[in-house]
Each structure stands twice: as C-alpha cells, then as structure tokens.
C-alpha positions as CSV (number, residue, x, y, z in Angstrom):
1,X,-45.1,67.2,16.9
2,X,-42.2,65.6,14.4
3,X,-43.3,62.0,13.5
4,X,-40.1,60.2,13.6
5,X,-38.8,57.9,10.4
6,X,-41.5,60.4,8.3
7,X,-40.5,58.8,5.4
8,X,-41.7,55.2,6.2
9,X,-45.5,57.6,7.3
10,X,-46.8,57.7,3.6
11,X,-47.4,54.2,1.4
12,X,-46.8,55.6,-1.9
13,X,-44.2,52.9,-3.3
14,X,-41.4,55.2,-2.7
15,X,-40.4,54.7,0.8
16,X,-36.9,54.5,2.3
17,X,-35.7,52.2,4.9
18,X,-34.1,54.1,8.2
19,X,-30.7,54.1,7.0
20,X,-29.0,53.0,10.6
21,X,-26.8,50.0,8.2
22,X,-26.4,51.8,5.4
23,X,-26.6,49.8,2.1
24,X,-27.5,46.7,4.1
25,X,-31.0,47.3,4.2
26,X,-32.5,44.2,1.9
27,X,-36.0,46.1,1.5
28,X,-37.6,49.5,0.5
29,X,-41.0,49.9,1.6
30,X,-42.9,49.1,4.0
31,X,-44.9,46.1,2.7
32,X,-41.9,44.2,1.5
33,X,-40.6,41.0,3.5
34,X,-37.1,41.5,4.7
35,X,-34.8,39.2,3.8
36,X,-33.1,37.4,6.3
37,X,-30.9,34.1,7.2
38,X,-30.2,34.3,3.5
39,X,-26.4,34.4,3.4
40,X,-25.2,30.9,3.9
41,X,-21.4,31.9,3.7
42,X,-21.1,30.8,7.1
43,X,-23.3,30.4,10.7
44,X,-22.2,33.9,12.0
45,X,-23.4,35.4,8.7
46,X,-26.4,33.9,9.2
47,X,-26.6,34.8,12.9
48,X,-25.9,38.1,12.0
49,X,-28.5,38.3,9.2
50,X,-31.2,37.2,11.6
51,X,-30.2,39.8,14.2
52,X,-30.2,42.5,11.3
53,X,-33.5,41.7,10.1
54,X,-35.2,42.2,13.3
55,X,-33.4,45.6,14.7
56,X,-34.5,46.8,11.0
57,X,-37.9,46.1,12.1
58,X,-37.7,47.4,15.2
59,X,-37.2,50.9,13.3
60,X,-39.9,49.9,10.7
61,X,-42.4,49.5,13.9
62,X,-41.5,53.0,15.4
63,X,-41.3,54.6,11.6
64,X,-43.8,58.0,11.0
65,X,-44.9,58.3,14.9
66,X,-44.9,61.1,17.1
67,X,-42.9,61.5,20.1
68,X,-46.3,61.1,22.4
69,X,-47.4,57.8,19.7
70,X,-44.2,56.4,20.7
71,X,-44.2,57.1,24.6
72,X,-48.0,55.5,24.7
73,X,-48.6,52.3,26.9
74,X,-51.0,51.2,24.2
75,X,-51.9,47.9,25.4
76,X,-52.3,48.1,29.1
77,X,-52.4,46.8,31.7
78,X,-48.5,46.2,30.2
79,X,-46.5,49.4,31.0
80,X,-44.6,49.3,27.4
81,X,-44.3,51.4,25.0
82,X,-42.6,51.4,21.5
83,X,-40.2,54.4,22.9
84,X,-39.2,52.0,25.9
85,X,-38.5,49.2,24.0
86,X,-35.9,51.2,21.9
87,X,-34.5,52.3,25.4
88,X,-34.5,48.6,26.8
89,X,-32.9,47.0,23.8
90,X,-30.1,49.9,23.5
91,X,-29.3,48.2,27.3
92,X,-29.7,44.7,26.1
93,X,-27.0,45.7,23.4
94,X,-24.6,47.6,25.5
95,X,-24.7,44.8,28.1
96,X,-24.1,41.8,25.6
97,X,-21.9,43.2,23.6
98,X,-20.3,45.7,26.1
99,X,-19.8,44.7,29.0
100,X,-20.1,40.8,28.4
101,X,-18.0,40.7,25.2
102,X,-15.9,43.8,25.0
103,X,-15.9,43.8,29.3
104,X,-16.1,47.4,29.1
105,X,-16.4,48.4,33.1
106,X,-19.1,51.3,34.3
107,X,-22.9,51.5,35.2
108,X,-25.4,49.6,33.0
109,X,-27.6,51.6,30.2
110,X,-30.6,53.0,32.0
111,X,-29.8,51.4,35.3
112,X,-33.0,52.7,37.1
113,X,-34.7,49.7,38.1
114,X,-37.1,48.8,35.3
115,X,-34.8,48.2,32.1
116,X,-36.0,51.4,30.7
117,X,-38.8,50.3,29.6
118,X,-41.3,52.6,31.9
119,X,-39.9,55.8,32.6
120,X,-40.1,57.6,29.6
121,X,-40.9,61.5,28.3
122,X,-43.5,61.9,25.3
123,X,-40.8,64.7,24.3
124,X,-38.2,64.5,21.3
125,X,-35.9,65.2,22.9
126,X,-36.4,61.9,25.0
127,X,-36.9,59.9,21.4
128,X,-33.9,61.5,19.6
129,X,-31.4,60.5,22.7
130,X,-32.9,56.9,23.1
131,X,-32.5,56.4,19.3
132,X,-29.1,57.7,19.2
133,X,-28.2,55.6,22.3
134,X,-29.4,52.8,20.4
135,X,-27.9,53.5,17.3
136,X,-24.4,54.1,19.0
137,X,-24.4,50.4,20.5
138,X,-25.5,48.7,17.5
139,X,-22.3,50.3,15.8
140,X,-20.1,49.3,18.4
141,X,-21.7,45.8,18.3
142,X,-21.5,45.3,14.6
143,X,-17.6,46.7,14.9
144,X,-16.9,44.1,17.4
145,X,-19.0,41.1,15.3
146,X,-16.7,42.7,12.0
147,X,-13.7,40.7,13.5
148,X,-15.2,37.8,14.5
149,X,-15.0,34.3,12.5
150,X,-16.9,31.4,12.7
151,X,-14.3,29.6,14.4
152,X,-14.5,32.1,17.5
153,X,-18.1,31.5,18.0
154,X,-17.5,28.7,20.3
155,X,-15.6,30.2,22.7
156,X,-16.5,30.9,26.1
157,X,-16.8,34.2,27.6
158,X,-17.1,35.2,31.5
159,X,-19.2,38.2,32.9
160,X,-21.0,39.4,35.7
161,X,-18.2,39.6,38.0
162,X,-17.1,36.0,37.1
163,X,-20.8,34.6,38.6
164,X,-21.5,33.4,34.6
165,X,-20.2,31.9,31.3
166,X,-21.6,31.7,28.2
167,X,-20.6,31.0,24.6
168,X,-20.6,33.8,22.2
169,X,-22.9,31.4,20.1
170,X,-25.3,31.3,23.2
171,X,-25.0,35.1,23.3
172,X,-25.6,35.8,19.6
173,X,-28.9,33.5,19.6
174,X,-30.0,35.2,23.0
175,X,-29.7,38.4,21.2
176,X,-31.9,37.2,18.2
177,X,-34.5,35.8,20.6
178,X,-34.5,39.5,22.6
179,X,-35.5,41.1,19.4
180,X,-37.8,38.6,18.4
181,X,-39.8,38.7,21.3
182,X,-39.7,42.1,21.3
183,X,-40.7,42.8,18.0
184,X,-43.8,40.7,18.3
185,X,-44.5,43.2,21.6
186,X,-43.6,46.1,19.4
187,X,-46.7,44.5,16.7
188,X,-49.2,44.8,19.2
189,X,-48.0,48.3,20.6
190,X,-47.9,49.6,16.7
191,X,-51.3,48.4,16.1
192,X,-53.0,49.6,19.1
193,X,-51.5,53.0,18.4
194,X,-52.4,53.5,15.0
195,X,-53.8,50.5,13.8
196,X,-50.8,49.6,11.6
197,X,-49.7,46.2,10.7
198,X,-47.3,43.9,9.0
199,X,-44.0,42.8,9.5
C-alpha cells in the first residue's frame, strides 16, 4: 500500500512539508520546531499562527503511513486512530467555521453518531477523501479568517438554532485547544504505530 505524505517517510535532510498552505509552512524537515505565535502584528495573527502550527502537525503526525497504519486503533482500549482524527477535525472545522461563522445550513460533516472518529476503512480511498475533506474546510476557513480584523474578533456570533453565543475570539481559541488536544492524541497514536516521535 501507498504511505501517504512519502516524502516526510525518509530522514535524509531533504524533506518537504505537506504543502496544504503553500509558502506558509515555517519548517522543512521533520526534526525542525515549527514556528508559531511569532507574528506579533496583531492578536488574530497570532491566533491564526497558533492554529497553523498545529493543523501543520497534524499532517507531520500522519506523514509516510499506510492507509491500514493510519486506520489502526493503536492505543486501545481508545477507539482512535490517526485516520479518524483527520475525519473528526475536518467536522470540527466545517462546524466552527461553517456553520457557526459562515451559518452555512445542511447536515454536519460525518454526522454518524461518533464524530468520525471510529468508523473508518484501512483503504485509500477512505484516506484520500478524509484528507481532501479536511483540506477543503481548512481553505474555506482560512478564506473566511482572510477578511477578518482584529477589531471583529469581539463580536458575538449565534448558532445552534439560536440555543448559543459565542465570540469569534472564544471560537478561534476553542479551535487552537481542539488541535492541541488532539495533536497530543495523535503523539501517542504515531508512536504506538511506528514508534515515531517528536513534535
């Protein structure tokens, strides 16, 4: 089977980051700290830095494994696995941004009872469509945070048929806490498949 992200597999000094935001990746290989809440033009910069940072490692954890590698509930009795987790936090993005945010109407992103996480395939097929699932709401999230300002930050949005309010502040910071949590999930999972570690 295809390892996906192949090029992040081999440590040779030459590897490439996934390039889902283009020139905005701040490091090359795989041992190299990210940089991150570096900007200091502004607190939404620095929001947005922060959430950067950890969807770029959420590809670096998933980088040079097999469709079966990434489908495995490596540390049970938990039923995640790294594939999942891509699933889940494409739902976390279309929801937040989405339907929160943009208030884009329609069914939630794998709206089958567990988040996504569980019910997965060991096929590519199944990792090609979660990544480009992913991929497709981070763009429409980033698109949406291009023509925000600092200033709108504060303001406070409704959702969930009206039942809650939040601040799009709030919503930002939930967002780099999702990730974060996640990530350090996705450390464990990438180690007990393969014994890689590292940020």
């Amino acid at each position: 089977m295809q390892a996906f992200f192949p090029e992040l597999a081999a440590d040779d000094g030459s590897n490439a980051v996934p390039q889902a935001y283009g020139d905005r990746a701040p490091y090359g290989k795989p041992d190299c700290a990210r940089a991150y809440g570096e900007s200091m033009t502004g607190e939404l910069a620095n929001l947005r830095d922060y959430l950067t940072h950890y969807r770029e490692t959420l590809e670096r954890k998933c980088a040079g494994l097999t469709p079966e590698q990434l489908a495995t509930r490596s540390v049970p009795p938990s039923t995640m696995s790294l594939l999942g987790m891509v699933r889940h936090l494409a739902r976390v993005e279309h929801f937040w941004f989405q339907r929160a945010l943009v208030e884009v109407e329609g069914e939630r992103m794998y709206d089958d009872g567990d988040a996504g996480f569980a019910v997965v395939e060991p096929t590519e097929a199944a990792v090609s469509e979660a990544w480009a699932a992913w991929r497709e709401q981070v763009t429409l999230a980033d698109e949406w945070l291009d023509r925000l300002t600092d200033e709108g930050l504060g303001r406070v949005v409704t959702f969930r048929q009206g039942t809650e309010t939040s601040s799009i502040r709030d919503i930002l910071l939930h967002m780099v806490e999702e990730y974060a949590r996640h990530c350090g999930h996705a450390d464990l999972l990438r180690e007990c498949i393969d014994g890689v570690t590292g940020e």
